[in-house]
Residue, then its C-alpha position, 0 to 999 in steps of 0.5 A: x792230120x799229122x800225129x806223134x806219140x812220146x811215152x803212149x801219149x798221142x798229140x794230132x794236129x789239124x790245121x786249117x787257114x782262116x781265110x776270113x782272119x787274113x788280109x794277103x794285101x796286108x802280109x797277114x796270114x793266119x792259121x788255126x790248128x786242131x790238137x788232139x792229146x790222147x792219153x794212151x798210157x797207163x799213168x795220169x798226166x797233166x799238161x803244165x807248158x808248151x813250147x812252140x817253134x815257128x818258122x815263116x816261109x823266109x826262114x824267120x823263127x818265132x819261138x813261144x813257151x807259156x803255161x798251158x794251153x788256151x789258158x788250162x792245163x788239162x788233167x788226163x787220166x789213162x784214156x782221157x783225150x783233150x782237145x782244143x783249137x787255137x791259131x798262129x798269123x804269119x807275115x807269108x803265105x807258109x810256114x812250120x810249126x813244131x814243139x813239144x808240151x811239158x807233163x808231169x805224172x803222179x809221182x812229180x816226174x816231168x817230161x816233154x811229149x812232142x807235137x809233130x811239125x806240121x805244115x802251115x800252107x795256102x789251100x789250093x787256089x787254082x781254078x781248073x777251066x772245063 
């Protein structure tokens, strides 16, 4: 689990290979990730855009902005966790994935809160022989 806090705003991420989603023959890897934003501050917020860097594991960078996420832009009162799952192919087998999400308060103030980086890498294939 991997975690950030910007302004009492907790972001968790988990993420996972789908194995069944990816063809190594092919050069296609894919990811999914598991995020967790926990409203710990004291203001409502809502989630307006994120941001994503991506870089494969030979240094290419992929850059993805968009409003919202998984096509909502959820509302967060103090207390309030949102959750949703979504994924990333890759063309190798690792990659990083790191960014941030753009809120805005009550008052109209607009702020970005960071996703930490996060490592995108195979499970352990290794078979140990008794």
């Amino acid at each position: 689990m991997y975690r950030a806090v910007t302004r009492n705003i907790e972001v968790q991420v988990r993420p996972f290979y789908l194995e069944d989603r990816s063809d190594p023959s092919e050069n296609r890897y894919v990811w999914g990730y598991q995020i967790t934003i926990d409203n710990q501050s004291d203001e409502f917020v809502q989630l307006l855009s994120r941001y994503w860097h991506i870089t494969d594991g030979t240094g290419r960078v992929e850059e993805v902005r968009g409003a919202g996420v998984v096509g909502d832009q959820p509302e967060l009162n103090p207390g309030d966790s949102y959750q949703y799952t979504s994924g990333c192919p890759l063309s190798t087998p690792s990659g990083i994935m790191v960014g941030h999400y753009t809120m805005r308060n009550k008052r109209g103030e607009a702020f970005d809160i960071a996703i930490p980086a996060f490592s995108l890498d195979l499970p352990d294939t290794r078979r140990t022989v008794n």
